[in-house]
Each structure stands twice: as C-alpha cells, then as structure tokens.
C-alpha positions as CSV (number, residue, x, y, z in Angstrom):
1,X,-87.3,45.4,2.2
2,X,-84.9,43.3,4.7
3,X,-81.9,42.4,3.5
4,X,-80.4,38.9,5.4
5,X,-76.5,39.2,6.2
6,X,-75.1,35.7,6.1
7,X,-71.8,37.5,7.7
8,X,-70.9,35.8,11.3
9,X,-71.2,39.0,14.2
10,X,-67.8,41.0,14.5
11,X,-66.9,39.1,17.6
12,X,-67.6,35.3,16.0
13,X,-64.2,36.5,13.6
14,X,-62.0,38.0,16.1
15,X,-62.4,34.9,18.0
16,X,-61.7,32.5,14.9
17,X,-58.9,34.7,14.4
18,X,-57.2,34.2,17.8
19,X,-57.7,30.4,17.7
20,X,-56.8,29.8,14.1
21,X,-53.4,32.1,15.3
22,X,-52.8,30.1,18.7
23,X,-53.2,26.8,16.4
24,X,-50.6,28.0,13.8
25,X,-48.2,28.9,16.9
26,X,-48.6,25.5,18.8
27,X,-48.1,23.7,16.0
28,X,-44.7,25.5,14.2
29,X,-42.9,25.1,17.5
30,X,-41.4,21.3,18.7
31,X,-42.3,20.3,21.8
32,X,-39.2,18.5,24.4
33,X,-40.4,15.3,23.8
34,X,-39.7,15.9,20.4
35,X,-36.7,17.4,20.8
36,X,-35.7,14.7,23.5
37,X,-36.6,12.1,21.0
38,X,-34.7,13.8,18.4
39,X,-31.6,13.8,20.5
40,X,-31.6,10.3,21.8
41,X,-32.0,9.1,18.1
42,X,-28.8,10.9,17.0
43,X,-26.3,9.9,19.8
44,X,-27.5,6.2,19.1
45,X,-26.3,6.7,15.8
46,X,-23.3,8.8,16.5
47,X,-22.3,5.7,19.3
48,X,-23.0,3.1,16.6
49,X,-21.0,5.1,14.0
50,X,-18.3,5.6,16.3
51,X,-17.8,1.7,17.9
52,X,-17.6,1.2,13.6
53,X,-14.7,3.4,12.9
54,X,-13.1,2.0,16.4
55,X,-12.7,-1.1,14.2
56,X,-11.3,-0.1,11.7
57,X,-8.5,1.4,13.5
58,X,-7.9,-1.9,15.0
59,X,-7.6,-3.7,11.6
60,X,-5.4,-0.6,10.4
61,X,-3.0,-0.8,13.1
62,X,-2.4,-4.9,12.6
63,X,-2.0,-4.4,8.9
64,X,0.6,-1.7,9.2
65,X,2.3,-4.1,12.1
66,X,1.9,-7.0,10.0
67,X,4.1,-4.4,6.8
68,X,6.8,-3.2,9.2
69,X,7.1,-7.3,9.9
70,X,7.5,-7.8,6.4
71,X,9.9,-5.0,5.6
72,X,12.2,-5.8,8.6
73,X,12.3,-9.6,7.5
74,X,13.0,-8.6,4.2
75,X,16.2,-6.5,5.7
76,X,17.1,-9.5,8.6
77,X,17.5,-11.6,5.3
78,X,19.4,-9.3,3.5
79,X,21.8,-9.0,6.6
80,X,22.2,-12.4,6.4
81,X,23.7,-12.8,2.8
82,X,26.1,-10.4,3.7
83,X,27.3,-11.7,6.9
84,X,26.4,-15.7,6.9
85,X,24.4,-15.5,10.0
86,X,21.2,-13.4,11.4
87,X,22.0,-10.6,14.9
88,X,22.1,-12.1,17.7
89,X,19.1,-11.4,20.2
90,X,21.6,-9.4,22.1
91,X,22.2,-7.6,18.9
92,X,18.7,-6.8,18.1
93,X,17.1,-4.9,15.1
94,X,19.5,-2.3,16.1
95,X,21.7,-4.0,14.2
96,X,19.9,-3.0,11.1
97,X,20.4,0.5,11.9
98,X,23.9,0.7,13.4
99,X,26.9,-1.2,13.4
100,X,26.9,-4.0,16.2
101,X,29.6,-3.8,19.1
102,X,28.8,-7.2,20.7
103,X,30.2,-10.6,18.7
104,X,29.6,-11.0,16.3
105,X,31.0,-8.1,14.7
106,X,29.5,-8.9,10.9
107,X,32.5,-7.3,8.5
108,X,30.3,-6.3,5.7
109,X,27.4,-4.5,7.7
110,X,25.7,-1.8,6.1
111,X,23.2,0.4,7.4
112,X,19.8,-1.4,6.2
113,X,17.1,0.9,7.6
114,X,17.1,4.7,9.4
115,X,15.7,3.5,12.3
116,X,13.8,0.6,13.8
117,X,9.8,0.8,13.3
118,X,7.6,1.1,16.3
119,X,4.4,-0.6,16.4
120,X,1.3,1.9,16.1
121,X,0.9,1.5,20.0
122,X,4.5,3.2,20.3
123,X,6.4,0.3,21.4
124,X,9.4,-1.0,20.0
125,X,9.1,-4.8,18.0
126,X,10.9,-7.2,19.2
127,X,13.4,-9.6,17.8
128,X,14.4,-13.3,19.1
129,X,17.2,-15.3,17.2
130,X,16.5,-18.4,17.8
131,X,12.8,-18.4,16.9
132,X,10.3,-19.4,19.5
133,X,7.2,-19.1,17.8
134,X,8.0,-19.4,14.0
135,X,9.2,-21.3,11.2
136,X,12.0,-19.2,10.2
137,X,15.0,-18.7,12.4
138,X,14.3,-16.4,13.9
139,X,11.0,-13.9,15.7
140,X,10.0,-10.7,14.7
141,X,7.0,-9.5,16.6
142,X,4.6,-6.5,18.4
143,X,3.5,-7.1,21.8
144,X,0.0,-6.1,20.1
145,X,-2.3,-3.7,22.1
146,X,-1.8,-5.2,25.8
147,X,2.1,-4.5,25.5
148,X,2.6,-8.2,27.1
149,X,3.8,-11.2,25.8
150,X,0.4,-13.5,24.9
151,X,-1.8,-14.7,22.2
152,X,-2.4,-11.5,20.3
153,X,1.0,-10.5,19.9
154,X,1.8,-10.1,15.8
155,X,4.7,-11.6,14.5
156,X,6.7,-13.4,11.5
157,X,4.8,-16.5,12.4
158,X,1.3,-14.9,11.6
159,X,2.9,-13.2,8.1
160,X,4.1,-16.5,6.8
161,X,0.7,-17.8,7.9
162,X,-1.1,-16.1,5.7
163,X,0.4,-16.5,2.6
C-alpha cells in the first residue's frame, strides 16, 4: 500500500519561509519617502502654529501699551488736581516719578508712580502737553514696533477711542 504525502518537498518551505521573513522585514521598516513626507508635514504645521502665536504677541504687547496709557493718564490727572495744571513737555512723565526742576515747580507734587513704564519694545512712552493727536490736553503715546513717529503709534487718542 502507497501512502500519498500532501506535504510540499523540504525545500518548497524553506523558501516560503525566507520570503514570508523578507516580506515581514520590508514592510515593518519606513521607507525615506515616508519619512521625508512625515517631516515636511510636521514643519508645515509647526510654521503655521508658530506665525499663530506670533499674533498673539502682537495683540498682547498693544493691550499692555494701551494699560500703561491708561494708568499714566489716570496719574497725569491726578497731578493735575493737585497742582492746577498738567507737566510741561519739558517736564515729561518724569515728573510723575520725581520732583520737577524746570517751571513750573508744582508745590504739592507727590511721587505718583516708581518709575515711568516702557513699552513692551523697550522704549520709553512719550508725553506732549499740548496734545497733537488727541482730545484731551495733552499725548500720551508708544512709538509702536517701528520706534518712529507714524500711524501705528498707540496713544491716549486710541484709548478714549475705544470706549
């Protein structure tokens, strides 16, 4: 009696073996175009995620410019009551902070701030008496991010603006 094997010859497996094995490793690695692909997809986020933020700076830095306006007008006014008049532009906002040596010398001045703000681009604000630019009498303002007198500068006359 003959028996039939149905099994595949010795060398028909080892062969399925090594190409079943070299599928498996071709297809748990990436390839560079993938990788490439990858890559490219993340700094386009990152840049878009980034020029987002960069905005948001931008709107932080007016608003706290727009505050320090407010707080100094605040203190200009309360200077005023007590000495019947505004500093002079030669006087300046310094003459929140320290007593004033050029005339007028106000007789009730009292030390209304520690020092004078700087805008969030390091500059000092600036203070005209006459205004120029706004309602009130006088201008409080940042040279904004160009540092130079022009459109964008943020003052008093863009705080009472608003309201």
């Amino acid at each position: 009696m003959s028996t039939c094997s149905l099994q595949p010859p010795a060398t028909a497996t080892v062969t399925l073996a090594i190409r079943s094995r070299a599928r498996r490793n071709r297809s748990s690695a990436f390839t560079l175009i993938e990788i490439v692909l990858v890559i490219t997809i993340v700094s386009i986020l990152s840049a878009a995620l980034i020029y987002g933020i960069k905005g948001n700076v931008d709107v932080a830095k007016e608003t706290r410019v727009e505050a320090d306006i407010k707080a100094i007008v605040t203190q200009i006014k309360v200077y005023e009551a007590r000495n019947l008049q505004p500093p002079t532009t030669e006087q300046g906002l310094k003459a929140l902070v320290e007593l004033p040596t050029l005339e007028p010398v106000p007789e009730r001045w009292t030390q209304l701030l520690e020092e004078v703000p700087k805008d969030p681009w390091k500059r000092e604000l600036r203070y005209v008496y006459p205004a120029r630019r706004s309602k009130a009498d006088y201008d409080v303002f940042s040279l904004g991010p160009d540092g130079v007198e022009s459109a964008d500068d943020i003052g008093n006359w863009k705080v009472s603006a608003q309201k």
